[in-house]
Predicted model as a PDB file, atoms N, CA, C, CB and O in Angstrom, pLDDT in the B-factor column:
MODEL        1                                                                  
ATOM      1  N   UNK A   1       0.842  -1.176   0.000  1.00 59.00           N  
ATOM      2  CA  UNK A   1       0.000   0.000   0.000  1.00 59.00           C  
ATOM      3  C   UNK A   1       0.890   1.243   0.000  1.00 59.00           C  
ATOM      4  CB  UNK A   1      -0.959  -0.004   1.219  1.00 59.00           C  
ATOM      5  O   UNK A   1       1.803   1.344   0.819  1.00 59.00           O  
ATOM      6  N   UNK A   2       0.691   1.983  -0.709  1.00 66.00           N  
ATOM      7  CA  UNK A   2       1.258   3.721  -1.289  1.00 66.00           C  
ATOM      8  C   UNK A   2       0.785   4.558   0.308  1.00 66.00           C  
ATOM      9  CB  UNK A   2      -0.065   4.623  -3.236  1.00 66.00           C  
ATOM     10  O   UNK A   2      -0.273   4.869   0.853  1.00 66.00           O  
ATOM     11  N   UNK A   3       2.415   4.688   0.652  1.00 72.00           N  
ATOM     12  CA  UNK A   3       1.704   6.179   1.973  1.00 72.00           C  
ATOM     13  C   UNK A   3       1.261   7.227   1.247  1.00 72.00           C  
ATOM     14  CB  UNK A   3       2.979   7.102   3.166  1.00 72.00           C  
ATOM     15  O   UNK A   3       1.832   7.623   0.230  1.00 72.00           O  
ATOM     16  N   UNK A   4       0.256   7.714   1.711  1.00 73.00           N  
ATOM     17  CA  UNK A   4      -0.987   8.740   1.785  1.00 73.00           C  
ATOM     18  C   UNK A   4       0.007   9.720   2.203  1.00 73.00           C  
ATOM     19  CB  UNK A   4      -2.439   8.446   2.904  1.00 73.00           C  
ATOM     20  O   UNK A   4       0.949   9.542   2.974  1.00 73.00           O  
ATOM     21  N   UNK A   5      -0.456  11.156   1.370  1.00 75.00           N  
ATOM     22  CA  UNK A   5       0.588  11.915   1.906  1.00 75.00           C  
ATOM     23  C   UNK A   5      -0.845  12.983   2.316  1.00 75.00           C  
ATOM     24  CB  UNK A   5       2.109  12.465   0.705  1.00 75.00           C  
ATOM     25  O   UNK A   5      -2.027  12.948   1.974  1.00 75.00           O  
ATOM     26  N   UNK A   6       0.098  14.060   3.369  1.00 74.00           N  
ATOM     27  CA  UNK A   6      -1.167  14.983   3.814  1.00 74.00           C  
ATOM     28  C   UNK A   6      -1.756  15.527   3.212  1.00 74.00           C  
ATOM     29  CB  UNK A   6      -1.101  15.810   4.477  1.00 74.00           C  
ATOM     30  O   UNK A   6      -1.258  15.779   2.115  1.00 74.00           O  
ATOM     31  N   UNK A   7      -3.165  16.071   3.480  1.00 76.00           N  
ATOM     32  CA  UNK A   7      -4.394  16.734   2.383  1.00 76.00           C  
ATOM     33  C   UNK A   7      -3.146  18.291   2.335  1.00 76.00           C  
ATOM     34  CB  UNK A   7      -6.743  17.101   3.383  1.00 76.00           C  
ATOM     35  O   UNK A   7      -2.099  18.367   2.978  1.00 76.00           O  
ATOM     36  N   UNK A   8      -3.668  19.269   1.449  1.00 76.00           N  
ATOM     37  CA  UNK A   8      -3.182  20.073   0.512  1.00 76.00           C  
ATOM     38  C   UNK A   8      -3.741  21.632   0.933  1.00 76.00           C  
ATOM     39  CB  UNK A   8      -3.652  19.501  -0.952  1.00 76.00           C  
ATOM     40  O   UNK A   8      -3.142  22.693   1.105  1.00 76.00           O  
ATOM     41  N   UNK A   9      -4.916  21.322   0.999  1.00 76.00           N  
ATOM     42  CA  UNK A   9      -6.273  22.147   1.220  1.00 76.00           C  
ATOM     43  C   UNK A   9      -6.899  22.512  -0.249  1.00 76.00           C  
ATOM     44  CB  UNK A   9      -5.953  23.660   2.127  1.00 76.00           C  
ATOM     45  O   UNK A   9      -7.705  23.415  -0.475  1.00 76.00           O  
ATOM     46  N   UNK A  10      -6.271  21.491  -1.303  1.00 78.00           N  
ATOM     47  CA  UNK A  10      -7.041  22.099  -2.743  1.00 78.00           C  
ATOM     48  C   UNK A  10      -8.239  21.223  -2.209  1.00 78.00           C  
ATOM     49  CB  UNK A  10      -6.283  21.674  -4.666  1.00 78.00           C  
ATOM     50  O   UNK A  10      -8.370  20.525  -1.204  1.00 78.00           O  
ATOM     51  N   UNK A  11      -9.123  21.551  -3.353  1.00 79.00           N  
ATOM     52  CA  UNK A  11     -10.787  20.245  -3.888  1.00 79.00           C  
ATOM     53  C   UNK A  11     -10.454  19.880  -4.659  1.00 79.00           C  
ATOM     54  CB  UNK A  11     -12.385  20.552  -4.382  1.00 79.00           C  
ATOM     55  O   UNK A  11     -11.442  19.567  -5.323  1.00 79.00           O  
ATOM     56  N   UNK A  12      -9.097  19.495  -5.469  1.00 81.00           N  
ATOM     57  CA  UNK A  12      -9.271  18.666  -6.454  1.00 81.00           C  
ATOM     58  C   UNK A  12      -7.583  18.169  -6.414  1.00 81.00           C  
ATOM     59  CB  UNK A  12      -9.979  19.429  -7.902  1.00 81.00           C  
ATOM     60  O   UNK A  12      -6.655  18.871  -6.013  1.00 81.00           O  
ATOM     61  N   UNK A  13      -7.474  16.598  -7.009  1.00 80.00           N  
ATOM     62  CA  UNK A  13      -6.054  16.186  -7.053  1.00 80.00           C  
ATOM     63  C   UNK A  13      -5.969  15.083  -6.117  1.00 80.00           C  
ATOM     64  CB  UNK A  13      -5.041  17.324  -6.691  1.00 80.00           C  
ATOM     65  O   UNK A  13      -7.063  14.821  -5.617  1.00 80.00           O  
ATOM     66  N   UNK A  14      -5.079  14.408  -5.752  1.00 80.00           N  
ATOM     67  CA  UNK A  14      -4.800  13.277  -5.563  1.00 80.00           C  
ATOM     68  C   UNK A  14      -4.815  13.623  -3.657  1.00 80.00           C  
ATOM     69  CB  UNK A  14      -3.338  12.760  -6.532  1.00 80.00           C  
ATOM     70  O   UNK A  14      -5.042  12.882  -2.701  1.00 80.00           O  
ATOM     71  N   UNK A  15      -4.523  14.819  -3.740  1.00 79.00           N  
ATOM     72  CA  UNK A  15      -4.351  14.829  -1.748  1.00 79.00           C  
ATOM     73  C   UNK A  15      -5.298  15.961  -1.351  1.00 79.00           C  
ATOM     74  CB  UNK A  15      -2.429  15.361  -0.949  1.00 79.00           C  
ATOM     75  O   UNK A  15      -5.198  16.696  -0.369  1.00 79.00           O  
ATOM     76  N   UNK A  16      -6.387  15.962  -2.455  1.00 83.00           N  
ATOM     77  CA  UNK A  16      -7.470  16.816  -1.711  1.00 83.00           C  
ATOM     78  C   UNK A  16      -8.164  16.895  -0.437  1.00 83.00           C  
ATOM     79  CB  UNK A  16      -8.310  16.755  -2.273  1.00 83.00           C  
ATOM     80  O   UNK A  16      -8.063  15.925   0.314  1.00 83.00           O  
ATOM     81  N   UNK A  17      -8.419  17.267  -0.304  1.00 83.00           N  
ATOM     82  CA  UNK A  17      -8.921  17.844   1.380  1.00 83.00           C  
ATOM     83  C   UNK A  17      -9.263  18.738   2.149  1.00 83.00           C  
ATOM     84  CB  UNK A  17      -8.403  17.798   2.067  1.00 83.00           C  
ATOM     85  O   UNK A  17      -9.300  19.746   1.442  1.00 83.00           O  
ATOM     86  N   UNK A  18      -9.603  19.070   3.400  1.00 85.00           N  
ATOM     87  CA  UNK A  18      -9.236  20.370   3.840  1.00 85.00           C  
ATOM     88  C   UNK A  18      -8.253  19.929   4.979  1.00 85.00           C  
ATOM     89  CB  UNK A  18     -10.534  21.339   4.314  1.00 85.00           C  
ATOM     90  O   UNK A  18      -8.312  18.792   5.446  1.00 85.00           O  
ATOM     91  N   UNK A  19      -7.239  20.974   5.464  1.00 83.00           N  
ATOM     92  CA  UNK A  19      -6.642  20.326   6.158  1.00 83.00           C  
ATOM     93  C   UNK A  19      -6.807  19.945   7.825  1.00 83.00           C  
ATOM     94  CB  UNK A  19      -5.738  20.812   5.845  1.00 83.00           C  
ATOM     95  O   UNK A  19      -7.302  20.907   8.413  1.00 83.00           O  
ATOM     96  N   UNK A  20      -6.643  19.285   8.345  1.00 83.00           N  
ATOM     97  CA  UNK A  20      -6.615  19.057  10.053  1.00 83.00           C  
ATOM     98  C   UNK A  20      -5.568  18.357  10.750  1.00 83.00           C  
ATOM     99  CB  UNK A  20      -7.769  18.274  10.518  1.00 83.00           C  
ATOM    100  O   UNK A  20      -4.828  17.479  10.307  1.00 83.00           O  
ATOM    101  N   UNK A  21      -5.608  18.918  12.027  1.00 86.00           N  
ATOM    102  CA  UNK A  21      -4.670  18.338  12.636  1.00 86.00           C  
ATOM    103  C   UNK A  21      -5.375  16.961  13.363  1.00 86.00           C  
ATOM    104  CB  UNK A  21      -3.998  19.400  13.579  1.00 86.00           C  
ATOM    105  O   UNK A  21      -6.572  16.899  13.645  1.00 86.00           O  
ATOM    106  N   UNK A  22      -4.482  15.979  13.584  1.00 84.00           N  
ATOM    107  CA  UNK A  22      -4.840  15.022  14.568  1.00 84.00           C  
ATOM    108  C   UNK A  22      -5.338  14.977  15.720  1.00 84.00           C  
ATOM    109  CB  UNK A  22      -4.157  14.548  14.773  1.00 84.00           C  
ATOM    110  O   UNK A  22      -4.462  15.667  16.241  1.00 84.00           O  
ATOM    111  N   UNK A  23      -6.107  14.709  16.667  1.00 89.00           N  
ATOM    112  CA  UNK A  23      -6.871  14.887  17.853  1.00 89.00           C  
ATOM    113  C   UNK A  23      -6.122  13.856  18.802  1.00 89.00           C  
ATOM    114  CB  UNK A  23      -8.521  14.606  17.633  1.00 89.00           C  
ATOM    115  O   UNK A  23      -6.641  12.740  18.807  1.00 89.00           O  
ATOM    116  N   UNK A  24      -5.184  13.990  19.475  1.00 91.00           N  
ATOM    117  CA  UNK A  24      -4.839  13.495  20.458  1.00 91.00           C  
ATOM    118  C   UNK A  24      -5.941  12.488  21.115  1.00 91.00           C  
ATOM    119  CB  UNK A  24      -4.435  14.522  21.182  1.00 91.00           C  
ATOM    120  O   UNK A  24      -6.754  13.239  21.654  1.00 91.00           O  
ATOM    121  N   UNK A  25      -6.337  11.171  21.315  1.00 88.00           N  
ATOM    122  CA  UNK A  25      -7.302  10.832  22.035  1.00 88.00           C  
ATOM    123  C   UNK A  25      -6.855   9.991  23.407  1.00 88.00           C  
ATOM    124  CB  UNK A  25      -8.173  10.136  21.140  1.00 88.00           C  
ATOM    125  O   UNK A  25      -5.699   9.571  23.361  1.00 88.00           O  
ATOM    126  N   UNK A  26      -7.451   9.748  24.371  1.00 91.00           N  
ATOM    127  CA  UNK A  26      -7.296   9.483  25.384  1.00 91.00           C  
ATOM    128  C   UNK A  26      -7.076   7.429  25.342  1.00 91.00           C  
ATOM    129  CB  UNK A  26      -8.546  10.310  26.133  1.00 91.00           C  
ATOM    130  O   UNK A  26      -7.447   6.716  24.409  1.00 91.00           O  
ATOM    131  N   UNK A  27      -6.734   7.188  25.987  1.00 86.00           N  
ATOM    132  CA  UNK A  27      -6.588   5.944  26.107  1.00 86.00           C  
ATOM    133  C   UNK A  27      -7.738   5.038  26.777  1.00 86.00           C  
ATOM    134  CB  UNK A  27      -5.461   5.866  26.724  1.00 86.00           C  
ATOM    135  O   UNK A  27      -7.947   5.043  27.990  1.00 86.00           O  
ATOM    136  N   UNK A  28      -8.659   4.045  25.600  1.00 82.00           N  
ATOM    137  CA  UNK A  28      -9.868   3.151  25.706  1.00 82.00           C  
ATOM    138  C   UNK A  28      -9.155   2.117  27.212  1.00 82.00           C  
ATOM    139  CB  UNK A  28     -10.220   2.097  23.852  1.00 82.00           C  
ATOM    140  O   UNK A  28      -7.993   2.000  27.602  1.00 82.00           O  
ATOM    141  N   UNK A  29     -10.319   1.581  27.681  1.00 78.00           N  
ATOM    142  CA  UNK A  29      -9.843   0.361  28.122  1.00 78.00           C  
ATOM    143  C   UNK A  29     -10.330  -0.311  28.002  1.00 78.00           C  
ATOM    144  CB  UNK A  29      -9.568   0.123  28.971  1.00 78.00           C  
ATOM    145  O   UNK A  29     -10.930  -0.869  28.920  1.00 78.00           O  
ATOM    146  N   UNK A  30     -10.368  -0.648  26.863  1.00 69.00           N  
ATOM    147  CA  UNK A  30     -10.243  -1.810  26.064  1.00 69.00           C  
ATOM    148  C   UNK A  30      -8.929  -1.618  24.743  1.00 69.00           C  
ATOM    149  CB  UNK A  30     -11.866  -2.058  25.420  1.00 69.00           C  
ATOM    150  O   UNK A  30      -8.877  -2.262  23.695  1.00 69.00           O  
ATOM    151  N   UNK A  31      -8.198  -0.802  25.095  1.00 72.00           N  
ATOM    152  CA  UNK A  31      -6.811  -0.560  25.044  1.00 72.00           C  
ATOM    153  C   UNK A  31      -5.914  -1.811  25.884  1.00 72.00           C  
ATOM    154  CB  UNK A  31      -6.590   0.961  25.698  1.00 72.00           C  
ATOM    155  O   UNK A  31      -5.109  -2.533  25.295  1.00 72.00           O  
ATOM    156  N   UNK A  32      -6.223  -1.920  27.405  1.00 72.00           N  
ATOM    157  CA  UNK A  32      -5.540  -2.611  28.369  1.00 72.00           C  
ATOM    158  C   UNK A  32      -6.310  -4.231  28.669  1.00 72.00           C  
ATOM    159  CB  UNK A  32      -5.524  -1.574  29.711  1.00 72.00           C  
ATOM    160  O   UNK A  32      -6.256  -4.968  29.654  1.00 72.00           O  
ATOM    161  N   UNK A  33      -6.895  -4.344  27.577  1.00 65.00           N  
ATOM    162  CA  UNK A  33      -7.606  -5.451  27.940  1.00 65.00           C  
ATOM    163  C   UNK A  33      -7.341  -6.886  28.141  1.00 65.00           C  
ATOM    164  CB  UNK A  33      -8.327  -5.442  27.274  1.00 65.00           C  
ATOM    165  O   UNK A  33      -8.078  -7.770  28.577  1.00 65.00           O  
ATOM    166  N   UNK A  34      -5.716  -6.931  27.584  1.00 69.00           N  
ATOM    167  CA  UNK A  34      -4.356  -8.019  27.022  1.00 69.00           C  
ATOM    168  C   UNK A  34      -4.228  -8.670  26.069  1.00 69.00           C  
ATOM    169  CB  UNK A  34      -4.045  -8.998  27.652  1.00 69.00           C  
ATOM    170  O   UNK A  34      -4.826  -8.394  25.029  1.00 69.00           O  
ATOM    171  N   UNK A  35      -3.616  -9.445  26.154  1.00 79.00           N  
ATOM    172  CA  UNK A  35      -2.814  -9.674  25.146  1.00 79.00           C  
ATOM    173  C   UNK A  35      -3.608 -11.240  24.157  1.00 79.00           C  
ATOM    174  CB  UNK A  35      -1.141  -9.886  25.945  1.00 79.00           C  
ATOM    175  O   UNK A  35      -2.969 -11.832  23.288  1.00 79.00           O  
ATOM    176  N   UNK A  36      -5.165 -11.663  24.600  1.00 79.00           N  
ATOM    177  CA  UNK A  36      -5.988 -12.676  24.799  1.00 79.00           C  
ATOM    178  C   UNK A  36      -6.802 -11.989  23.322  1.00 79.00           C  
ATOM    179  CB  UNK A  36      -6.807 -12.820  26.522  1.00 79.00           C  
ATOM    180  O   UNK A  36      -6.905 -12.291  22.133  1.00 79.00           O  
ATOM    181  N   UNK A  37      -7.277 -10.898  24.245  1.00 75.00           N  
ATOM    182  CA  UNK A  37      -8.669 -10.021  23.119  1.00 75.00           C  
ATOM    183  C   UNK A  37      -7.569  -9.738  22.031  1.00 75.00           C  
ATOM    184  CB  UNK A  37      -9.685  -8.071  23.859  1.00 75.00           C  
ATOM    185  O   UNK A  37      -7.944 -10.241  20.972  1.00 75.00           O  
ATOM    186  N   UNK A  38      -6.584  -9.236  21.927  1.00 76.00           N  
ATOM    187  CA  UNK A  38      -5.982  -8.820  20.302  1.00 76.00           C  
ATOM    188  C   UNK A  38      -6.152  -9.568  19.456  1.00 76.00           C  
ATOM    189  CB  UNK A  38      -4.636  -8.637  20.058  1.00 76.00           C  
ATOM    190  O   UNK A  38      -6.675  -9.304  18.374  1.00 76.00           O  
ATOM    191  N   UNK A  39      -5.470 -11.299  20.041  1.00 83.00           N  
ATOM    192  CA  UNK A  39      -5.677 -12.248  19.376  1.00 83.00           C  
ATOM    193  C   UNK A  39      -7.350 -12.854  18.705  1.00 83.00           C  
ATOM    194  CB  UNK A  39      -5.025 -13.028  20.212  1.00 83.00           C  
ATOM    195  O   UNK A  39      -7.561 -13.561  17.719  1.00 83.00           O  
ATOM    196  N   UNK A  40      -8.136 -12.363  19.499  1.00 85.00           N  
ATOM    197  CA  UNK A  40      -9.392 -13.408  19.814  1.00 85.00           C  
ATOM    198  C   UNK A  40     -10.300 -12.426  19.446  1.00 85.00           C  
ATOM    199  CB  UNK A  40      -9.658 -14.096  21.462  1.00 85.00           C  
ATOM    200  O   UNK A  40     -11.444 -12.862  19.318  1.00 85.00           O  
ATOM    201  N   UNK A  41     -10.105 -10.792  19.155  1.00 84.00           N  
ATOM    202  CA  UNK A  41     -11.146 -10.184  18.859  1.00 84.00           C  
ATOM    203  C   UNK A  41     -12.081  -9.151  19.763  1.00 84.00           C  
ATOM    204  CB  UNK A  41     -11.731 -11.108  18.497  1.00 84.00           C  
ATOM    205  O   UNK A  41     -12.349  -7.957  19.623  1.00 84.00           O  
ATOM    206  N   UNK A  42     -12.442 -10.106  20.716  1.00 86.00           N  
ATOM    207  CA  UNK A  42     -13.505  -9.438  21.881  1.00 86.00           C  
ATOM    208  C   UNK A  42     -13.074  -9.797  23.498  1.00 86.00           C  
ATOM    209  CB  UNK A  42     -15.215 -10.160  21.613  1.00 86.00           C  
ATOM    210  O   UNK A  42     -12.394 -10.800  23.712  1.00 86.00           O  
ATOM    211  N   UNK A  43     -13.469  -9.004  24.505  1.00 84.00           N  
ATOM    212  CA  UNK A  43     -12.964  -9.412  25.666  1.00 84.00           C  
ATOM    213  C   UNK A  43     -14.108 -10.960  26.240  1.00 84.00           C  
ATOM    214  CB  UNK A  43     -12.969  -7.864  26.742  1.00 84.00           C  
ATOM    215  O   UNK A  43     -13.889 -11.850  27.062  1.00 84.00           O  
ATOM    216  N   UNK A  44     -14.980 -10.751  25.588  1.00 91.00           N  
ATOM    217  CA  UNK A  44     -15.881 -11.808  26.336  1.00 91.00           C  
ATOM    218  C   UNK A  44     -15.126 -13.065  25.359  1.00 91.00           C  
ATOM    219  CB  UNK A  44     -17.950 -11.545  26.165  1.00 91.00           C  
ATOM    220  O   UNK A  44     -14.487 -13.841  26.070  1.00 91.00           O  
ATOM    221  N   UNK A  45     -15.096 -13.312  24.281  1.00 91.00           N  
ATOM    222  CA  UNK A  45     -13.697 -14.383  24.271  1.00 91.00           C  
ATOM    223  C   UNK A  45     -12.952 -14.630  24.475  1.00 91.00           C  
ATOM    224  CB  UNK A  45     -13.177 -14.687  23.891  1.00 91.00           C  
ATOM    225  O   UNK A  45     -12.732 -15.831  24.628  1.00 91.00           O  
ATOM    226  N   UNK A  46     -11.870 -13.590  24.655  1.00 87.00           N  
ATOM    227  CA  UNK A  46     -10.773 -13.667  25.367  1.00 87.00           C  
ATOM    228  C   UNK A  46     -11.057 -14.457  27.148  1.00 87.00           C  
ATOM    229  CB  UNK A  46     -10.244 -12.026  25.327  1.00 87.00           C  
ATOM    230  O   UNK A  46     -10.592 -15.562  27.425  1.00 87.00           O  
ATOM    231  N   UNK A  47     -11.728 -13.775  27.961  1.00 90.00           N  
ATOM    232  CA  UNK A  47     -12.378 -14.350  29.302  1.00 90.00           C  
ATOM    233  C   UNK A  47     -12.644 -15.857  29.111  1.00 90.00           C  
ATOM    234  CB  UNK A  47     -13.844 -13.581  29.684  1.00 90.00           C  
ATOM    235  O   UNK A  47     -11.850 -16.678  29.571  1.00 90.00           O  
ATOM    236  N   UNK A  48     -13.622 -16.188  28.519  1.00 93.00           N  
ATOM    237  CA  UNK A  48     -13.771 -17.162  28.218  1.00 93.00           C  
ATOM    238  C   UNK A  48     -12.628 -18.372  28.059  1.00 93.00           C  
ATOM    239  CB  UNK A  48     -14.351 -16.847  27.380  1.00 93.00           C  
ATOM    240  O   UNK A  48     -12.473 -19.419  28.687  1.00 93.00           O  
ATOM    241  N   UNK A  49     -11.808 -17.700  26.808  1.00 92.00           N  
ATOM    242  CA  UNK A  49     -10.211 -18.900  26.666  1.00 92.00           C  
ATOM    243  C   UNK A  49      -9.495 -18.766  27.483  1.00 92.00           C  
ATOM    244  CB  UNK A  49      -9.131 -18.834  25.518  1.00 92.00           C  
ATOM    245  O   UNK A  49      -8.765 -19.740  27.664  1.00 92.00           O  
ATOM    246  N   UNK A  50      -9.278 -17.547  28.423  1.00 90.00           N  
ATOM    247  CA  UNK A  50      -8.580 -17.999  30.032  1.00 90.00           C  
ATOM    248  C   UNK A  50      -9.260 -18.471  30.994  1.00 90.00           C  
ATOM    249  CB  UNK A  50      -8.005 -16.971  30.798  1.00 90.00           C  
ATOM    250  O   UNK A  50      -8.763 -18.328  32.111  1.00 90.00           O  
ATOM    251  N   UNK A  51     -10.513 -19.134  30.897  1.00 93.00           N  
ATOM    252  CA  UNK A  51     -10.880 -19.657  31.671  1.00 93.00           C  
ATOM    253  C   UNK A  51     -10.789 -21.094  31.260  1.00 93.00           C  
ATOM    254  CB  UNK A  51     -11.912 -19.131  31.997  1.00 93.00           C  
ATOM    255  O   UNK A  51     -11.050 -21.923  32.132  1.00 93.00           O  
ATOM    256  N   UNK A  52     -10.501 -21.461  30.222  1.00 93.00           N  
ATOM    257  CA  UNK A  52     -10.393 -22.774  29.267  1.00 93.00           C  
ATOM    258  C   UNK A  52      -8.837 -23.431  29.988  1.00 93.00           C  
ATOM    259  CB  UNK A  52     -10.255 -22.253  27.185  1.00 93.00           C  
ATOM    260  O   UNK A  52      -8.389 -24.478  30.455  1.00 93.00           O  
ATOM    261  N   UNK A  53      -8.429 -22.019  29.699  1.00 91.00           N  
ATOM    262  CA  UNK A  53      -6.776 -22.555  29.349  1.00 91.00           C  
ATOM    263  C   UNK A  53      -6.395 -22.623  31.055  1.00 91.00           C  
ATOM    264  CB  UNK A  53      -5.496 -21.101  28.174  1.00 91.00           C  
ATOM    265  O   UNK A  53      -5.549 -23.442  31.414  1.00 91.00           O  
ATOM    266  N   UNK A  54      -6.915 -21.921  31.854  1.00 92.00           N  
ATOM    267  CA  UNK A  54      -6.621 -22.023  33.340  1.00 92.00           C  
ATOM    268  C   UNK A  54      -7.019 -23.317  33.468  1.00 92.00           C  
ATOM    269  CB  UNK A  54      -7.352 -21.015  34.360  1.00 92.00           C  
ATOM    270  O   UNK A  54      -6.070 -24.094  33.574  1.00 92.00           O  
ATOM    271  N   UNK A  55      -7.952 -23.746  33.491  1.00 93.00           N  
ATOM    272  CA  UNK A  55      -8.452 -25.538  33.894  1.00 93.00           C  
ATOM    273  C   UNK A  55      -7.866 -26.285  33.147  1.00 93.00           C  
ATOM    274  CB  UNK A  55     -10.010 -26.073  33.698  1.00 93.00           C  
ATOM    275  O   UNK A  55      -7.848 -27.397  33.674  1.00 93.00           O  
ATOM    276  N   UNK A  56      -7.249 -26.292  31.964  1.00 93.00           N  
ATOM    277  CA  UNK A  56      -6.455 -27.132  31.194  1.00 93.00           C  
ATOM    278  C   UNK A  56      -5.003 -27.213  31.784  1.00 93.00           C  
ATOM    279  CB  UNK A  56      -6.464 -26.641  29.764  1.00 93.00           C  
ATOM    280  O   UNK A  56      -4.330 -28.235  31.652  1.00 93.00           O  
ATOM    281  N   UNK A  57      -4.460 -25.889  32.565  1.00 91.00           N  
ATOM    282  CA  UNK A  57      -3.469 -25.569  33.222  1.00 91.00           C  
ATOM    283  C   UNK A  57      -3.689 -26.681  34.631  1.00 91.00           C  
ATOM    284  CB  UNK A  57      -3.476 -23.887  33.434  1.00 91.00           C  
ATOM    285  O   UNK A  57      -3.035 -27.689  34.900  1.00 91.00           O  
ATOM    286  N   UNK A  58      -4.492 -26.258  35.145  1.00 92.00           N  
ATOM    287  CA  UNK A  58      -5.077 -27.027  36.904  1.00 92.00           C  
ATOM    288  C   UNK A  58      -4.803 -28.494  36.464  1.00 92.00           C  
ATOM    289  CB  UNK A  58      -7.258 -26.803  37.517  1.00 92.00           C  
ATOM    290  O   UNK A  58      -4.075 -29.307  37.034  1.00 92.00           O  
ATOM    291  N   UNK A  59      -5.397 -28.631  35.547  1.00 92.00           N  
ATOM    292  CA  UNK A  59      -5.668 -30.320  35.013  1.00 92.00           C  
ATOM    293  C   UNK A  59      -4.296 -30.913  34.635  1.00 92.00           C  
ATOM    294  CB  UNK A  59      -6.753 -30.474  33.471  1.00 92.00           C  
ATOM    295  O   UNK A  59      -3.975 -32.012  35.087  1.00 92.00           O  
ATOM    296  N   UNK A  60      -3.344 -30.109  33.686  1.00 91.00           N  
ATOM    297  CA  UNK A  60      -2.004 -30.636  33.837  1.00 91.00           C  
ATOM    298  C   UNK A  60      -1.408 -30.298  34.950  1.00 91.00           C  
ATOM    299  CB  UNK A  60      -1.193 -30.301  32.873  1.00 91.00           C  
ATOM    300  O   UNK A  60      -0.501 -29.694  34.377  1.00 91.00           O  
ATOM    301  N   UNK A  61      -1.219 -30.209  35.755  1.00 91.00           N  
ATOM    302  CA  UNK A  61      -0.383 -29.666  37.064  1.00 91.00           C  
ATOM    303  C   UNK A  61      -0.777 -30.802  38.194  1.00 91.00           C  
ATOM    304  CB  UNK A  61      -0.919 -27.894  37.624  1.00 91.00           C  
ATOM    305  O   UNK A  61      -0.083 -31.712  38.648  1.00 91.00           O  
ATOM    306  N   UNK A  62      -2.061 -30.445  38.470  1.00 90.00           N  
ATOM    307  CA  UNK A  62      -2.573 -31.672  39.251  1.00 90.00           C  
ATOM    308  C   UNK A  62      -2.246 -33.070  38.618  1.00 90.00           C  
ATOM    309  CB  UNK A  62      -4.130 -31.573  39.385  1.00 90.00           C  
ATOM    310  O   UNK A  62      -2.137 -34.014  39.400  1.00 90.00           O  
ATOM    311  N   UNK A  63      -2.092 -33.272  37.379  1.00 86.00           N  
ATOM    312  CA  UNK A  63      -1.589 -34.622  36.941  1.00 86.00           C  
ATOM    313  C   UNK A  63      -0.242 -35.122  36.639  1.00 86.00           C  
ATOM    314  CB  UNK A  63      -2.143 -34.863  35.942  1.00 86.00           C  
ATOM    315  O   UNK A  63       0.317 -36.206  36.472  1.00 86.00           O  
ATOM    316  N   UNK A  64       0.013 -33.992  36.639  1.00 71.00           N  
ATOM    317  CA  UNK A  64       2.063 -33.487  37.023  1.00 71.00           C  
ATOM    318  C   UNK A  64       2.533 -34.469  38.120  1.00 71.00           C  
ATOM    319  CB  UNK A  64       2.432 -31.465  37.959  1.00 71.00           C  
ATOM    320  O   UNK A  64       3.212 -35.496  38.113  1.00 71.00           O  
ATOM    321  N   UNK A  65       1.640 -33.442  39.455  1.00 61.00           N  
ATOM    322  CA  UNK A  65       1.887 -33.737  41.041  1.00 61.00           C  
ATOM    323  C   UNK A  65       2.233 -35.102  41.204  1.00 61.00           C  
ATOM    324  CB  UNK A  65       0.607 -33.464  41.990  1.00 61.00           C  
ATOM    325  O   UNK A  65       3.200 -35.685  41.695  1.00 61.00           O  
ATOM    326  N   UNK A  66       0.782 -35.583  40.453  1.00 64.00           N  
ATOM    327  CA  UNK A  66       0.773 -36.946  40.927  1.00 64.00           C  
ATOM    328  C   UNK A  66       1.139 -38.476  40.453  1.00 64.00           C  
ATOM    329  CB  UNK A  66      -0.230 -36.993  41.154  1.00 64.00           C  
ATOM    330  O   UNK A  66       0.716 -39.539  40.908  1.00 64.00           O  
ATOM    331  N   UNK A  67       2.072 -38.228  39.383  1.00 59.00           N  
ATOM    332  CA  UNK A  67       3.172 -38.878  38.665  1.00 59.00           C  
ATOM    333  C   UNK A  67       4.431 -38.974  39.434  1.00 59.00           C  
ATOM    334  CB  UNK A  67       3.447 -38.176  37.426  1.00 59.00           C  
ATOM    335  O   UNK A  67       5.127 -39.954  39.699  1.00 59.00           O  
ATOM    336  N   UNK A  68       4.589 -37.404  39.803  1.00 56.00           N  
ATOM    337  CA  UNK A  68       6.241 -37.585  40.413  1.00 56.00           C  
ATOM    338  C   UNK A  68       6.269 -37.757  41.423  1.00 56.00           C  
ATOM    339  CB  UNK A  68       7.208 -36.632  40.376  1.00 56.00           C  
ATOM    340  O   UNK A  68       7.383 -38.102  41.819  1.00 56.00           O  
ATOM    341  N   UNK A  69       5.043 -37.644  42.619  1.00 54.00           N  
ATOM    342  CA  UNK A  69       5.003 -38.769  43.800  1.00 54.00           C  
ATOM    343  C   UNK A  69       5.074 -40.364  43.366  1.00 54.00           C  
ATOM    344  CB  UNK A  69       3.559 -38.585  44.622  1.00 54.00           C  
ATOM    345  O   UNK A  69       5.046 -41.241  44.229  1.00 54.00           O  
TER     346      UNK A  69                                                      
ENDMDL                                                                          
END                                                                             
């Protein structure tokens, strides 16, 4: 993809526009939501597959324990 270069302030031509500056915006939280939802889309999936992957975790560990006794 071709970088976009800034509008011009013409109405006509390839970088028409009027011009503006960027708006600083504040930080979502759902910004901080980790590193689960980026992958997965939404936080209620993300929740969901750490709750998967925690009991899949419990379940190997507890079956860890009780091998190496």
């Amino acid at each position: 993809m071709a970088f976009k270069q800034p509008n011009t302030g013409l109405f006509v031509g390839l970088n028409k526009g009027h011009v503006v500056t960027k708006k600083e915006l504040a930080p979502r939280p759902s910004d901080r939501k980790g590193v689960a939802k980026r992958k997965l889309g939404t936080h209620k999936r993300a929740k969901k597959k750490r709750g998967e992957m925690s009991s899949v975790l419990r379940k190997v560990r507890s079956g860890a324990g009780e091998k190496k006794k």
